[in-house]
Predicted model as a PDB file, atoms N, CA, C, CB and O in Angstrom, pLDDT in the B-factor column:
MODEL        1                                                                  
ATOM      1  N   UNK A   1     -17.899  67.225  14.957  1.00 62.00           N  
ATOM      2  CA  UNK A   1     -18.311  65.878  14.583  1.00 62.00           C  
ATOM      3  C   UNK A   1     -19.265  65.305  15.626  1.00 62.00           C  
ATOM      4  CB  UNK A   1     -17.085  64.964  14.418  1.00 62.00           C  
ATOM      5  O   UNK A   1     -19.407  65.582  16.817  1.00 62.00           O  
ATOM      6  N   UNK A   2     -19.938  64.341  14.757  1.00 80.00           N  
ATOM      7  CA  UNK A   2     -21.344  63.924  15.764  1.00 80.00           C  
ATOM      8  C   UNK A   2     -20.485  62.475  16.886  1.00 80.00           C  
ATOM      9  CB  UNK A   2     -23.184  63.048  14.333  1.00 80.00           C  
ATOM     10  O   UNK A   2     -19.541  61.848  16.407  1.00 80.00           O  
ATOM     11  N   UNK A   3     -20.885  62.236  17.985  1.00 88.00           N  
ATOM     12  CA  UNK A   3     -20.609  61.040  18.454  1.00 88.00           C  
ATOM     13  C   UNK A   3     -21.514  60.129  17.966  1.00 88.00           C  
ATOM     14  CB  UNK A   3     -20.551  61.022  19.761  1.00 88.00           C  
ATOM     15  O   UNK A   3     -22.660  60.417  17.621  1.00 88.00           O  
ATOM     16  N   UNK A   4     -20.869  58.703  17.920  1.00 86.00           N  
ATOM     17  CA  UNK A   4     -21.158  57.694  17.478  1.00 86.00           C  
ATOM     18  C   UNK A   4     -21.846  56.654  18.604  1.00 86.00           C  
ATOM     19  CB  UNK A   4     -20.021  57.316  16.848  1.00 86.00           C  
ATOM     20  O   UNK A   4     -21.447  56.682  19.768  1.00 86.00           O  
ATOM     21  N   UNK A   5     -22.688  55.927  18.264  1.00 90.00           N  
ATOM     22  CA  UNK A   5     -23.002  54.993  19.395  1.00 90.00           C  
ATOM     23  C   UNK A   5     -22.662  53.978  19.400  1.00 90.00           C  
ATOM     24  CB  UNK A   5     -24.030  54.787  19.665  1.00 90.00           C  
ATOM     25  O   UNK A   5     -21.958  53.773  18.411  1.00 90.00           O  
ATOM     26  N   UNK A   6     -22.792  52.977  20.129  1.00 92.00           N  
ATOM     27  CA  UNK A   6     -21.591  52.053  20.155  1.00 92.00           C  
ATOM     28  C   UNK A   6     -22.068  50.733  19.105  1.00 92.00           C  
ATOM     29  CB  UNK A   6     -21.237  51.513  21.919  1.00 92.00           C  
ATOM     30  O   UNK A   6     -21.335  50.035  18.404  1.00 92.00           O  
ATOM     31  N   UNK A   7     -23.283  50.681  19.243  1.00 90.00           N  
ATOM     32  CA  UNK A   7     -23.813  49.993  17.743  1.00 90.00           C  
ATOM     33  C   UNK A   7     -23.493  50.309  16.273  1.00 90.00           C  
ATOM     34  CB  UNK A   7     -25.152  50.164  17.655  1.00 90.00           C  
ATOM     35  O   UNK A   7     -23.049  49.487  15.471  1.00 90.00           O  
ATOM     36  N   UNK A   8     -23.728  51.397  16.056  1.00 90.00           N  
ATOM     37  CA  UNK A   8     -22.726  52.319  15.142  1.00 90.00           C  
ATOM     38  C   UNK A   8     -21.532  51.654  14.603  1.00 90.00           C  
ATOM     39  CB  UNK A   8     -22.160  53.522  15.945  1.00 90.00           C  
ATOM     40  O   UNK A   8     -21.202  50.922  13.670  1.00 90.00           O  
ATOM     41  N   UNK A   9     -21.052  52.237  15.600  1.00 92.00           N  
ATOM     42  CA  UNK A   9     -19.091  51.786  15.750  1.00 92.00           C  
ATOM     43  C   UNK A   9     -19.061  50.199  15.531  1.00 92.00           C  
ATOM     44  CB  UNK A   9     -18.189  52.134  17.758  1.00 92.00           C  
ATOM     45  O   UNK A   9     -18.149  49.733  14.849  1.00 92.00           O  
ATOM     46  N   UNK A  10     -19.798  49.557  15.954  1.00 92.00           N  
ATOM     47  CA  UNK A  10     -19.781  48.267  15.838  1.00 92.00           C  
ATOM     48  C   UNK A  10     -19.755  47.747  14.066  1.00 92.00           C  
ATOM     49  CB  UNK A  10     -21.083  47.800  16.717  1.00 92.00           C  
ATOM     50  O   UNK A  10     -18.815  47.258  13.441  1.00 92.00           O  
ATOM     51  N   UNK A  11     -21.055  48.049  13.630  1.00 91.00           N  
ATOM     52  CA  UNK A  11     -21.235  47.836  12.421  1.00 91.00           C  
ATOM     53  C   UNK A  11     -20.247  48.469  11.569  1.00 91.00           C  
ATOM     54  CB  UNK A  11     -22.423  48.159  12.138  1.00 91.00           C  
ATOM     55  O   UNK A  11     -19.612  47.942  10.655  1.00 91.00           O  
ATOM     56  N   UNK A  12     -20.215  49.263  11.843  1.00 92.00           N  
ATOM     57  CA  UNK A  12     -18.525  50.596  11.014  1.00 92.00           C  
ATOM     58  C   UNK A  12     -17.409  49.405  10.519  1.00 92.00           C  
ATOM     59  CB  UNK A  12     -17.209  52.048  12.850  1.00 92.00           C  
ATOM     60  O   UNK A  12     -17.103  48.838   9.470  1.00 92.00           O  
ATOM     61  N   UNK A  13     -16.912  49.392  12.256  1.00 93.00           N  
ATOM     62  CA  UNK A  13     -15.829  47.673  12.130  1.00 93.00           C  
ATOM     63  C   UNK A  13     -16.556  47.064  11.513  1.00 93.00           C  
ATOM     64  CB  UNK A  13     -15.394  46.584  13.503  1.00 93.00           C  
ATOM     65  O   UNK A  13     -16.264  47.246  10.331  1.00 93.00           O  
ATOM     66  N   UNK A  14     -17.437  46.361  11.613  1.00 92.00           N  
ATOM     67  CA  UNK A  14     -17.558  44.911  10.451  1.00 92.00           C  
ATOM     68  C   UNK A  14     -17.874  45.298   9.441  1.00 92.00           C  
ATOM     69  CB  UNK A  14     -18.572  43.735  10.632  1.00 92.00           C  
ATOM     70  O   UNK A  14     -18.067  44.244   8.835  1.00 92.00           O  
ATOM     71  N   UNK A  15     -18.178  46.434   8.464  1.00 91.00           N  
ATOM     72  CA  UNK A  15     -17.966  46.712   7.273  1.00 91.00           C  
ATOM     73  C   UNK A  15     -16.594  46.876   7.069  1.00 91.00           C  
ATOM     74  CB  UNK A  15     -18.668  47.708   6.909  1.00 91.00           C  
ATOM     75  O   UNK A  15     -16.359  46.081   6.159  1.00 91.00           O  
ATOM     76  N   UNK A  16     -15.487  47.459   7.385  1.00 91.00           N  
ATOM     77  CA  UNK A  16     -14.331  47.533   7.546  1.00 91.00           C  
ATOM     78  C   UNK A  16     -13.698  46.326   7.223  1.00 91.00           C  
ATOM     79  CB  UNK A  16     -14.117  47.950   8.651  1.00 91.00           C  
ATOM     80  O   UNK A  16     -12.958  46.153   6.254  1.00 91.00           O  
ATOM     81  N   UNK A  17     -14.005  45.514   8.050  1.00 94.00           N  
ATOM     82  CA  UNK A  17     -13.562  43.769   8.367  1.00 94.00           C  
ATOM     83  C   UNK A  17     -14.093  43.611   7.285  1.00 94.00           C  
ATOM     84  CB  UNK A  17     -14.154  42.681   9.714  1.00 94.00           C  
ATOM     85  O   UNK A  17     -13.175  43.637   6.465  1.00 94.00           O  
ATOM     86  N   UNK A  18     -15.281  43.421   6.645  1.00 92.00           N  
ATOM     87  CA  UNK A  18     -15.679  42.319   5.271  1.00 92.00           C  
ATOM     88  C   UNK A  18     -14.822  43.530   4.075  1.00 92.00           C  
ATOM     89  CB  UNK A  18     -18.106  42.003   4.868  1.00 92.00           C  
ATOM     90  O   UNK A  18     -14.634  42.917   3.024  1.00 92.00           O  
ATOM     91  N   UNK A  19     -14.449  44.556   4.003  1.00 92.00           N  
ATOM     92  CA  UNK A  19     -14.409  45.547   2.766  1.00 92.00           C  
ATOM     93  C   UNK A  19     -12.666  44.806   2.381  1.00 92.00           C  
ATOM     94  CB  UNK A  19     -14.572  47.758   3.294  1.00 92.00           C  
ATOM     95  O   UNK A  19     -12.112  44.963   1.293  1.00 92.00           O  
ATOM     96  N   UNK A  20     -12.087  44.048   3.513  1.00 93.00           N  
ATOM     97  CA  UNK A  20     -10.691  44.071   2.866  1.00 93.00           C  
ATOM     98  C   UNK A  20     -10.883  43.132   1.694  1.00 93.00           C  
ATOM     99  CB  UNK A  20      -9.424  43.565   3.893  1.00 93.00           C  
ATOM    100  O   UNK A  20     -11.758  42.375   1.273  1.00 93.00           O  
ATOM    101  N   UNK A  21      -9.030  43.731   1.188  1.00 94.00           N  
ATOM    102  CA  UNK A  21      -8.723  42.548   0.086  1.00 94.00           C  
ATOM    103  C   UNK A  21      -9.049  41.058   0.356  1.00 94.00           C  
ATOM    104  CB  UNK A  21      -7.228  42.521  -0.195  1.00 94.00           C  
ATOM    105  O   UNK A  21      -9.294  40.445   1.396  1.00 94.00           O  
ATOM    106  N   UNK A  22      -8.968  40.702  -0.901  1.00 95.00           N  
ATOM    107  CA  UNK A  22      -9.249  38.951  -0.502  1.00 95.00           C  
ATOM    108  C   UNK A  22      -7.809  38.694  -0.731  1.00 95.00           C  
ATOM    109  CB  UNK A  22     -10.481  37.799  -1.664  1.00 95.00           C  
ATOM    110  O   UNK A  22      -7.136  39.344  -1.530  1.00 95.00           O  
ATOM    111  N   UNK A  23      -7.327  37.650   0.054  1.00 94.00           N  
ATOM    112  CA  UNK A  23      -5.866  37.055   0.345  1.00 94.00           C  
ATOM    113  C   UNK A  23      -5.707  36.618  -0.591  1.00 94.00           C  
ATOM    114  CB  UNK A  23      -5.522  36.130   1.332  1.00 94.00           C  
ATOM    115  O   UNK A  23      -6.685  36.050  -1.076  1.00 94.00           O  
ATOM    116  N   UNK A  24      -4.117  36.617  -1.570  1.00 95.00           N  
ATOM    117  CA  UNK A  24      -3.599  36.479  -2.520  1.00 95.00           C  
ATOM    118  C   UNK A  24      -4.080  34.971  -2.404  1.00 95.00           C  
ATOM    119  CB  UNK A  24      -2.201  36.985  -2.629  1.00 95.00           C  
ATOM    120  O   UNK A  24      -5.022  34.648  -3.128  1.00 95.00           O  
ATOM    121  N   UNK A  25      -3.494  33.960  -1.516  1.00 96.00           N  
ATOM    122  CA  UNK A  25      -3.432  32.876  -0.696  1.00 96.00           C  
ATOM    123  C   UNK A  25      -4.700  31.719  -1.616  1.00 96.00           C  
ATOM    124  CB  UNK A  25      -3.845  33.459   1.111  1.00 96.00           C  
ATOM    125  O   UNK A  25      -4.624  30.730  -2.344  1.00 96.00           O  
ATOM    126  N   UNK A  26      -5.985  32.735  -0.929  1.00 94.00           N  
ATOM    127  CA  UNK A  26      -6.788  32.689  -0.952  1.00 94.00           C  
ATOM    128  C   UNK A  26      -7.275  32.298  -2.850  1.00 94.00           C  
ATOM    129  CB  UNK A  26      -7.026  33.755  -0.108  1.00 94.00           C  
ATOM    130  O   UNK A  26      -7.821  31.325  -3.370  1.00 94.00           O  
ATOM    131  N   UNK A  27      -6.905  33.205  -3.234  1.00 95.00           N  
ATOM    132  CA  UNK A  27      -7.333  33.091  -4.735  1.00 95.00           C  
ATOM    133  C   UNK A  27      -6.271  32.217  -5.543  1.00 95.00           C  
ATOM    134  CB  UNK A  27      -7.440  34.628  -5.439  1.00 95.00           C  
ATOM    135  O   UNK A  27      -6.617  32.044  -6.712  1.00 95.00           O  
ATOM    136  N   UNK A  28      -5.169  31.681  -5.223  1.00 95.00           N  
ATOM    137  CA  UNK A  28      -4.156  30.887  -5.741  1.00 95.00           C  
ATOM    138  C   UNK A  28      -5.042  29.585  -5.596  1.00 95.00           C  
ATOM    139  CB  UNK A  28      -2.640  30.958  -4.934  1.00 95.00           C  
ATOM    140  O   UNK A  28      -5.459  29.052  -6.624  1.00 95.00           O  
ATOM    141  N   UNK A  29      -5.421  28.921  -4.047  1.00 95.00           N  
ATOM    142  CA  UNK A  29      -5.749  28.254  -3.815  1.00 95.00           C  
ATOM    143  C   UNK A  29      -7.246  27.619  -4.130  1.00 95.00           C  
ATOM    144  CB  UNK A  29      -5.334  28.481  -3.055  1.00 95.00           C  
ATOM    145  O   UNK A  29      -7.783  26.532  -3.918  1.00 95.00           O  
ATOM    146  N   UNK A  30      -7.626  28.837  -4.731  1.00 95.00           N  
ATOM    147  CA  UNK A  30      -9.209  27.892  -5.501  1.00 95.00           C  
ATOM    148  C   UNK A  30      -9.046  27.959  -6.568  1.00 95.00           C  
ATOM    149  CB  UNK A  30     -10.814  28.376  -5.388  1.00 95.00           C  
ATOM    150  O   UNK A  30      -9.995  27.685  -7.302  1.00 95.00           O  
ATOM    151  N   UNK A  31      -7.625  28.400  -7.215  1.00 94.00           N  
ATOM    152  CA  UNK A  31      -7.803  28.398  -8.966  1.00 94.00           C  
ATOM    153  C   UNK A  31      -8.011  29.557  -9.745  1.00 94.00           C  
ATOM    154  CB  UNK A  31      -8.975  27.639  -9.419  1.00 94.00           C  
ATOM    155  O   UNK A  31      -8.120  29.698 -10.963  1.00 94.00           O  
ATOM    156  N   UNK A  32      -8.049  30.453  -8.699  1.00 92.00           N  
ATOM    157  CA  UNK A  32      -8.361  31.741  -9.117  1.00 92.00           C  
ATOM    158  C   UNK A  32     -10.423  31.935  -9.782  1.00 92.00           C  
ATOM    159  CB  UNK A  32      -6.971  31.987 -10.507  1.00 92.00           C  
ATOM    160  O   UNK A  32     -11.065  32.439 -10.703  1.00 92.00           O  
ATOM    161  N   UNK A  33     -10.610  31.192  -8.621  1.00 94.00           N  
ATOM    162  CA  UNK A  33     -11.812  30.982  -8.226  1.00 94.00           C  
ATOM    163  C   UNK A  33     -12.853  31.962  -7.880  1.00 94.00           C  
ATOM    164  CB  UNK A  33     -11.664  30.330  -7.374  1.00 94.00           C  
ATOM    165  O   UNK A  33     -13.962  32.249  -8.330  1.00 94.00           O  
ATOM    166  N   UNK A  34     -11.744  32.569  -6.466  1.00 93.00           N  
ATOM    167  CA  UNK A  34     -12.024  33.820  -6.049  1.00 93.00           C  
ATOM    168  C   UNK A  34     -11.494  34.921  -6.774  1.00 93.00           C  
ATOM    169  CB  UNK A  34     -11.673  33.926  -4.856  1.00 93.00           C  
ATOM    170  O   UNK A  34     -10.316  34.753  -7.088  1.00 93.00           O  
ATOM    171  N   UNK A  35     -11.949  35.891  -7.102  1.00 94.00           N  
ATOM    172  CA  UNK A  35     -10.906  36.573  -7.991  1.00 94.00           C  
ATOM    173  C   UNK A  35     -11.015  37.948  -7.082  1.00 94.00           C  
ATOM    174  CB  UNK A  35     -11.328  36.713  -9.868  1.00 94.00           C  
ATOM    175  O   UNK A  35     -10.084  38.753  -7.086  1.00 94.00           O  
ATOM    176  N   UNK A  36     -12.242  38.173  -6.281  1.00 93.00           N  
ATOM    177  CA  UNK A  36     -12.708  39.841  -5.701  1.00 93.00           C  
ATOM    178  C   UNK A  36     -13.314  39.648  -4.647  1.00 93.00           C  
ATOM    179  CB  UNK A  36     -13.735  40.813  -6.583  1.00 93.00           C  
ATOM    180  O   UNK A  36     -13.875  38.559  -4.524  1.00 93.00           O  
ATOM    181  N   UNK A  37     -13.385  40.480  -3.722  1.00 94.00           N  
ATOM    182  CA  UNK A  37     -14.197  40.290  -2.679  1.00 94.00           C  
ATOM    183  C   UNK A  37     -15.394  40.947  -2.978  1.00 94.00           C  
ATOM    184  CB  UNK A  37     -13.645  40.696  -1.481  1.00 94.00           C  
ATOM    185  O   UNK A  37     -15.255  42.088  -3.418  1.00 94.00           O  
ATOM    186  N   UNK A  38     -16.627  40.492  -2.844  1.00 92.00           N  
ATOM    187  CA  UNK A  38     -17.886  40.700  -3.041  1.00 92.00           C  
ATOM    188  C   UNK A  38     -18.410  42.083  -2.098  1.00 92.00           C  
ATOM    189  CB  UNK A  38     -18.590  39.320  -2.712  1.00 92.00           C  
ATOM    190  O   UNK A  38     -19.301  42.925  -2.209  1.00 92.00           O  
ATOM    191  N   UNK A  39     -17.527  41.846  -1.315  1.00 91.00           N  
ATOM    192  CA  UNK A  39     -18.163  42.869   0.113  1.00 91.00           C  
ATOM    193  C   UNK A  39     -17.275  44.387  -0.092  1.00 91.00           C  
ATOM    194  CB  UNK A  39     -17.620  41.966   2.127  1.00 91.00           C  
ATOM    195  O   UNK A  39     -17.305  45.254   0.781  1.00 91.00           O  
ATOM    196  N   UNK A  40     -16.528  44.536  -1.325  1.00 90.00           N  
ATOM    197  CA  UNK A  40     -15.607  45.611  -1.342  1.00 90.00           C  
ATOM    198  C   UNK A  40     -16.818  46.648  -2.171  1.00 90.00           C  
ATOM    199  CB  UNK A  40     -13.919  45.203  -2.219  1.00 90.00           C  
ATOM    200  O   UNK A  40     -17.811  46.346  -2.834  1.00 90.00           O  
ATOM    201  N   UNK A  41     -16.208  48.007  -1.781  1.00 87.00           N  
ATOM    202  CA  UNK A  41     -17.085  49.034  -1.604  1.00 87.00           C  
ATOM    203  C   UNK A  41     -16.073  50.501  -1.957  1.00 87.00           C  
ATOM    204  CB  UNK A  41     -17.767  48.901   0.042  1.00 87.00           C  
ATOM    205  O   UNK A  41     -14.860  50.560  -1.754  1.00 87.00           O  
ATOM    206  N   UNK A  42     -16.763  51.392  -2.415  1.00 88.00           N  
ATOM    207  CA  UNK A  42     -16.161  52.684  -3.627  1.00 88.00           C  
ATOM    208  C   UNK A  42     -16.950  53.030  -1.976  1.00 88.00           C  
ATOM    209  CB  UNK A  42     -16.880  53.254  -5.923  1.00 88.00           C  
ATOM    210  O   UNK A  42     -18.040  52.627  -1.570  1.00 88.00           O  
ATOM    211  N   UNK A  43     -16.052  53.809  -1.356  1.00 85.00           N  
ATOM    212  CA  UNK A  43     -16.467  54.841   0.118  1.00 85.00           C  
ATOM    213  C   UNK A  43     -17.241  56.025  -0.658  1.00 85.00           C  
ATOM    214  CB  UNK A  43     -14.802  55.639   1.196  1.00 85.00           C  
ATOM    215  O   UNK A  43     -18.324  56.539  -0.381  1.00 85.00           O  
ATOM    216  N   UNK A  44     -16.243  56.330  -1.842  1.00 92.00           N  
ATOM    217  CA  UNK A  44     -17.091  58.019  -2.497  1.00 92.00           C  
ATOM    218  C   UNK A  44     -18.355  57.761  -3.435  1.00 92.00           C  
ATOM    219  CB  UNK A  44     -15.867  59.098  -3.734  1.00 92.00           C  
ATOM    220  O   UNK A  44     -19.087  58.606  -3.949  1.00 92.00           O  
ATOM    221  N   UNK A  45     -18.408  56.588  -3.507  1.00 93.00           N  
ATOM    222  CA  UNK A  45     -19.737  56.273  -4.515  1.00 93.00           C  
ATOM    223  C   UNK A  45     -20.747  55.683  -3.844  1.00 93.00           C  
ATOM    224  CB  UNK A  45     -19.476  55.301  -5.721  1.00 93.00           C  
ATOM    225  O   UNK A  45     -21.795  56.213  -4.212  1.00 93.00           O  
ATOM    226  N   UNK A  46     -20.926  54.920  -3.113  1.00 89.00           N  
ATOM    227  CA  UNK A  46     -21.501  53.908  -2.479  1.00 89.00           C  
ATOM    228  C   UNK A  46     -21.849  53.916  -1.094  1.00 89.00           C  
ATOM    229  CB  UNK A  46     -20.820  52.993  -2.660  1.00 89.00           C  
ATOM    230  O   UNK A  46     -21.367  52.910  -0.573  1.00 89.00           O  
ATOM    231  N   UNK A  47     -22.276  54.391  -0.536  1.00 87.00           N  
ATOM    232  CA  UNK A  47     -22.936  54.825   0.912  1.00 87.00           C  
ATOM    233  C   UNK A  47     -23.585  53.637   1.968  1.00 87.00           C  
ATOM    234  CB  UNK A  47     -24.229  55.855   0.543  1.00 87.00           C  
ATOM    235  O   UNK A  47     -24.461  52.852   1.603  1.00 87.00           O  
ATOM    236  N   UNK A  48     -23.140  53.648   3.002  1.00 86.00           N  
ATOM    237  CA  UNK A  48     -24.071  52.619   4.070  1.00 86.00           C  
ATOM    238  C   UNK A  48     -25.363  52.846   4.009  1.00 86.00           C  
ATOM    239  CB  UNK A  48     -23.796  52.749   5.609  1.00 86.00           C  
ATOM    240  O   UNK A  48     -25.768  53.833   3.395  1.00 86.00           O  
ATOM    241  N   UNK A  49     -26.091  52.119   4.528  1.00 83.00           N  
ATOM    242  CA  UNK A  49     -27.457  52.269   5.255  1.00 83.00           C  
ATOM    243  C   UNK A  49     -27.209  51.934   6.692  1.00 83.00           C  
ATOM    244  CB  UNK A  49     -28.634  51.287   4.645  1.00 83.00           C  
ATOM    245  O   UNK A  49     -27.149  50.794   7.152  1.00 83.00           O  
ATOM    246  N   UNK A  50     -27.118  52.685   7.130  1.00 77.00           N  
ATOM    247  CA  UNK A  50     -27.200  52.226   9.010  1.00 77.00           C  
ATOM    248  C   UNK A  50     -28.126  53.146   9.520  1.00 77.00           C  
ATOM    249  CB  UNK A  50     -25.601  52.459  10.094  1.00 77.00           C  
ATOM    250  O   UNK A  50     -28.188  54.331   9.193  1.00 77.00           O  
ATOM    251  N   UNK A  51     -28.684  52.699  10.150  1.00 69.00           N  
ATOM    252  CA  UNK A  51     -29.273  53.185  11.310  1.00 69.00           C  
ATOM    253  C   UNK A  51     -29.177  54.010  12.443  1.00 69.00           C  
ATOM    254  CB  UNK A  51     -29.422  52.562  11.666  1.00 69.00           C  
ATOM    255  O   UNK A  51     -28.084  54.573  12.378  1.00 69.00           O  
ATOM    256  N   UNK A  52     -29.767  54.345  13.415  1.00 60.00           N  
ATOM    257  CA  UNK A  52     -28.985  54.851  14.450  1.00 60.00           C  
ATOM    258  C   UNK A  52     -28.899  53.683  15.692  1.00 60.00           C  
ATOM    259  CB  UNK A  52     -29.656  56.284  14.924  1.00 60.00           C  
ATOM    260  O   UNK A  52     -28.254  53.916  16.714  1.00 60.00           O  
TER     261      UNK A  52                                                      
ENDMDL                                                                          
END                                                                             
C-alpha cells in the first residue's frame, strides 16, 4: 500500500465526517424536513477526486 500524505488523510476524515447518517434527532425536529444526508456516498460506485 501507497503512503498517504497528510493532506490526503486530512480530506479522507472530512469526507468520512460529512458521509455519516443524519441524526434521527435531527430529522424529527424539522418535520422530517431533513430526510438524507446530501453528503452520503456509494464507496463502490462513486469515487473521490483528490488530489495529491
Amino acid at each position: 500500500m501507497s503512503k498517504k500524505s497528510r493532506t490526503k488523510k486530512m480530506k479522507l476524515g472530512k469526507q468520512l465526517k460529512r458521509a455519516r447518517r443524519l441524526p434521527l434527532l435531527a430529522s424529527v425536529r424539522t418535520h422530517r424536513r431533513l430526510q438524507s444526508n446530501l453528503f452520503a456516498r456509494n464507496w463502490r460506485r462513486q469515487k473521490m477526486k483528490i488530489g495529491e
